[in-house]
C-alpha positions in Angstrom: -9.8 27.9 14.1 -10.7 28.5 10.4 -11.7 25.2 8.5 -9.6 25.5 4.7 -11.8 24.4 1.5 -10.9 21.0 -0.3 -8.1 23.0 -2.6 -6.6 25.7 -0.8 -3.2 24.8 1.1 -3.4 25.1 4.6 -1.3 28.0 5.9 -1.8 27.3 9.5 0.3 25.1 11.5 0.0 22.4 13.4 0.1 22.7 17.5 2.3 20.1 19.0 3.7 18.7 15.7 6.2 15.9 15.3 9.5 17.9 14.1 12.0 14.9 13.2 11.9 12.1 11.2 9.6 11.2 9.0 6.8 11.9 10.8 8.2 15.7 10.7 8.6 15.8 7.0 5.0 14.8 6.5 4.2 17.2 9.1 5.8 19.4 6.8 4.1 18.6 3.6 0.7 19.0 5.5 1.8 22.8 6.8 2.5 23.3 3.5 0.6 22.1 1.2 -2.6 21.3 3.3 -4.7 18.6 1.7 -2.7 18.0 -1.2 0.6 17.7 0.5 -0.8 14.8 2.4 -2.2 13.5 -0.8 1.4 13.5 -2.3 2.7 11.7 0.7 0.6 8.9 0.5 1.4 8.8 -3.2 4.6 8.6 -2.4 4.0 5.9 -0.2 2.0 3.8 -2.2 5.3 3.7 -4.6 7.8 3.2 -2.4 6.2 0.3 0.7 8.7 1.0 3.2 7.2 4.5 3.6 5.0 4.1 6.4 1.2 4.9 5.8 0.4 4.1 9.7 2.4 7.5 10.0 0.9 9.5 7.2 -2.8 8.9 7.1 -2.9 9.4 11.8 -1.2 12.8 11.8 -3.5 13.9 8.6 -6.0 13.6 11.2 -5.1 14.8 13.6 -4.1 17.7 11.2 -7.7 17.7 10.2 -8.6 17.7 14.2 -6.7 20.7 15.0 -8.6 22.9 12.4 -5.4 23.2 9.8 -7.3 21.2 7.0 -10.9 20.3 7.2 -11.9 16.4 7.6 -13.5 15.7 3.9 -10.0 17.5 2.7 -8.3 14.9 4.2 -9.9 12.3 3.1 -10.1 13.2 -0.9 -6.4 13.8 -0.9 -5.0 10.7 0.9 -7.9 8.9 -1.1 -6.1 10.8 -4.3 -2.7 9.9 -3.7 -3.4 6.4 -3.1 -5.0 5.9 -6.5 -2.5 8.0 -8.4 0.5 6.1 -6.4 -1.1 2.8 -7.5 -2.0 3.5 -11.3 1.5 4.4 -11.5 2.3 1.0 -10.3 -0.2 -0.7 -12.4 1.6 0.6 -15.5 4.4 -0.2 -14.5 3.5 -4.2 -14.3 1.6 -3.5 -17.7 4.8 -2.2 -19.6 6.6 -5.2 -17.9 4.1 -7.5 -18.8 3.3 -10.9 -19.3 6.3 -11.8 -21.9 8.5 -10.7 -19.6 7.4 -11.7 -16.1 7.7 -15.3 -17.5 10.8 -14.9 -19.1 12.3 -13.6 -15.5 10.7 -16.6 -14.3 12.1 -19.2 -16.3 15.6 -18.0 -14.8 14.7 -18.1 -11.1 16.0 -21.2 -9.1 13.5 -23.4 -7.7 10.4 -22.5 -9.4 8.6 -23.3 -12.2 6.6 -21.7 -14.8 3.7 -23.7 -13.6 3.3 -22.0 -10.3 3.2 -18.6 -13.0 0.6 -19.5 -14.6 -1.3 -21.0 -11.5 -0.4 -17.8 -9.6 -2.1 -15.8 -13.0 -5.2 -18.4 -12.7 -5.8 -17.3 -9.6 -5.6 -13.7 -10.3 -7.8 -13.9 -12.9 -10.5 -15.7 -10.6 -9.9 -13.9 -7.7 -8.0 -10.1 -8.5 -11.4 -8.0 -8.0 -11.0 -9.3 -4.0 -7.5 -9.3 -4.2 -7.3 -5.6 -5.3 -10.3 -4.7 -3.1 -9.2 -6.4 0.1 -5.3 -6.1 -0.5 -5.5 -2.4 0.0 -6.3 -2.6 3.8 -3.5 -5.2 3.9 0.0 -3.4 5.6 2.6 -4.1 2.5 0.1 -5.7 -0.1 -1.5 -2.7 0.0 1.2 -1.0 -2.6 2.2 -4.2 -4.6 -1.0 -5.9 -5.1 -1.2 -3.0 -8.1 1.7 -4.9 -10.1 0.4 -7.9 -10.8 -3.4 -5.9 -11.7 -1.2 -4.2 -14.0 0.4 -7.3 -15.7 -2.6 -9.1 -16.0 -4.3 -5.9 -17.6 -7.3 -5.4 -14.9 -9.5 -3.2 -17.1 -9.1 0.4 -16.3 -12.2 1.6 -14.7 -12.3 -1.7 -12.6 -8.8 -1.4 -11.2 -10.3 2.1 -10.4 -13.1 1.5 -8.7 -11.6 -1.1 -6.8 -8.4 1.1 -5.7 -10.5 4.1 -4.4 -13.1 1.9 -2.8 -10.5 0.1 -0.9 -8.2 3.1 -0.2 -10.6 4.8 1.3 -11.9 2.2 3.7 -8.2 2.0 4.8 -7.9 6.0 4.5 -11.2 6.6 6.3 -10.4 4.3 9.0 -6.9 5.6 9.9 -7.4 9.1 9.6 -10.5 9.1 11.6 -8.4 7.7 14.3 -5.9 10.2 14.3 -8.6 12.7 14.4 -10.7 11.4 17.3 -6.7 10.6 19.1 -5.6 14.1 18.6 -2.3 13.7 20.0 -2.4 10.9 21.0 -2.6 10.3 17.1 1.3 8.1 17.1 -0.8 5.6 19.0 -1.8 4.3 15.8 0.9 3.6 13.8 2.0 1.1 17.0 -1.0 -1.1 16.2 -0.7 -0.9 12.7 3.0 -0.9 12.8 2.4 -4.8 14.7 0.1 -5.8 11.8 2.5 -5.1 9.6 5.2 -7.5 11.1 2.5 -10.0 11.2 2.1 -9.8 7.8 5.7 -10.0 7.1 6.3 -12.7 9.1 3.6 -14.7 7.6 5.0 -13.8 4.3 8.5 -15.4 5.1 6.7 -18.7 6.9 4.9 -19.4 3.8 8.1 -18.5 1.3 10.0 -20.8 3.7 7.4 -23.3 3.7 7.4 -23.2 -0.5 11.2 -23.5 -0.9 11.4 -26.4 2.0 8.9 -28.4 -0.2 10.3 -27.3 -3.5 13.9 -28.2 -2.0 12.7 -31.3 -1.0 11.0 -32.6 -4.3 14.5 -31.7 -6.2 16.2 -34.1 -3.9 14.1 -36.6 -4.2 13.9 -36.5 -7.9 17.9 -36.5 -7.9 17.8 -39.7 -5.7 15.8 -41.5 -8.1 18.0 -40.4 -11.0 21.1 -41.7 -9.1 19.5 -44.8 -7.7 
């Protein structure tokens, strides 16, 4: 089966293709468009978390396994799409910016501008890792571009950063949905488990925060009424 070049869409189809769902409309995009319809589905993704990547990125290769796109094309268009998907969210936590965020966080209940502005310390000791790492991290992946953008990570940093990490993650999915074939849905199980881990430990630790910060408040109230 013909290989296509980097920029021509792919007009072949692929054999055994998921026909429902989501998985089907990426399917779709990839018939299509070739390369760069997977490219805008990871963009896509990127913007809006709940799209699953552990879908997109497997059956890309497994596209590129069956001959419909060729294995570099897959790679430079999901690597595309995830840095156009996240500069669109680092502008949009610039044009939100500082000012802002901490005015919207002087009117949340139980917390205080302190944590802000410990949370921005960190960032501005840590965000080269943070973006780096967060992108191989199920649901950070997408955010972790908002705060880059309010804090105002330089340009070409936030760049580097996004495609180096995007396509570790890429790389690393997509080669397994080319070496699966179609056995290619196999993957977004174990990344789909991942994932829930991470969510999970998300809700643990924003339980954990409001039990202490809950706690403190009543305390402090006792001592005012005693």
């Amino acid at each position: 089966m013909p290989i296509t070049s980097l920029l021509a869409p792919a007009p072949l189809a692929l054999t055994g293709e998921p026909t429902g769902g989501f998985a089907g409309w990426a399917a779709g995009l990839v018939d299509t468009m070739g390369g760069p319809g997977a490219g805008l589905a990871i963009a896509l993704e990127n913007l809006f978390p709940p799209l699953p990547s552990e879908v997109i990125l497997p059956l890309t290769g497994f596209a590129a396994g069956q001959g419909v796109i060729s294995l570099a094309s897959a790679l430079l268009w999901t690597t595309l799409g995830s840095v156009v998907g996240a500069v669109a969210l680092y502008w949009i936590g610039a044009l939100f910016g500082r000012q802002r965020m901490h005015a919207l966080w002087a009117r949340l209940p139980l917390v205080k501008v302190a944590d802000l502005e410990r949370t921005e310390r960190w960032f501005a000791r840590h965000g080269t890792k943070a973006v780096f790492l967060g992108r191989m991290v199920p649901i950070f992946r997408s955010l972790i571009s908002v705060p880059a953008g309010v804090e105002r990570m330089p340009m070409p940093v936030f760049l580097m950063l996004t495609t180096l990490g995007s396509l570790v993650w890429n790389s690393v999915l997509v080669m397994a949905g080319y070496w699966l074939g179609d056995g290619w849905d196999v993957v977004e199980g174990y990344v789909g488990v991942l994932s829930k881990a991470v969510l999970v430990l998300v809700v643990v630790a924003l339980g954990a925060f409001l039990a202490v910060r809950l706690r403190g408040r009543g305390r402090a109230q006792h001592r005012r009424t005693s």
